[in-house]
VMD Tcl script that draws the C-alpha trace (Angstrom):
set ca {
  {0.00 0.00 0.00}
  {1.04 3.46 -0.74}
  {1.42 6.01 2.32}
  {-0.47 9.34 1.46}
  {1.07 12.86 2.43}
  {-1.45 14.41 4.80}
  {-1.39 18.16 4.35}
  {-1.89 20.16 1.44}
  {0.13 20.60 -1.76}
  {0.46 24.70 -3.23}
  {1.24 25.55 -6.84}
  {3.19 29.04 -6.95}
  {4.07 30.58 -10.03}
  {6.15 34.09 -9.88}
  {3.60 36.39 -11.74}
  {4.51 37.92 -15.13}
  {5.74 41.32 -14.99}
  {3.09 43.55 -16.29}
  {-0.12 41.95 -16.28}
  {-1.81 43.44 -13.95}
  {-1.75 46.61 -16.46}
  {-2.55 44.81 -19.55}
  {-5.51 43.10 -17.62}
  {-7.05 46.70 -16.32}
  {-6.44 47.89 -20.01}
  {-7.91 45.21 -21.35}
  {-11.12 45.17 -18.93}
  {-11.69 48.90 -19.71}
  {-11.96 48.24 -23.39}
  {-14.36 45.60 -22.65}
  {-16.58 47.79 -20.45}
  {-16.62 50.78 -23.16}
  {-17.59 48.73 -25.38}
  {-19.84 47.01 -23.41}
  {-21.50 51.03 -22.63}
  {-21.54 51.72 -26.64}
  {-23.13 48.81 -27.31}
  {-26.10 49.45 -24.54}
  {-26.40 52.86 -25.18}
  {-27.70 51.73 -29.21}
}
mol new
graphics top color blue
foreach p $ca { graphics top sphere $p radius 0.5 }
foreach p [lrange $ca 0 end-1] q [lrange $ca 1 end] { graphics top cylinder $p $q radius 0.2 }
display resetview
């Protein structure tokens, strides 16, 4: 029989440099066009 860890594993992952402003750039393009497109 195999012996199971007991605890929990994490994945970490060093986050790309610059994301987070691409993402909020991204996401305010969506909205506006999300407003044109509701305001028709």
């Amino acid at each position: 029989m195999n012996k199971e860890k007991v605890g929990s594993t994490e994945l970490r992952h060093e986050p790309e440099p610059g994301y987070r402003t691409i993402f909020y750039i991204v996401f305010s393009i969506a909205v506006l066009y999300l407003v044109v497109i509701m305001s028709l």
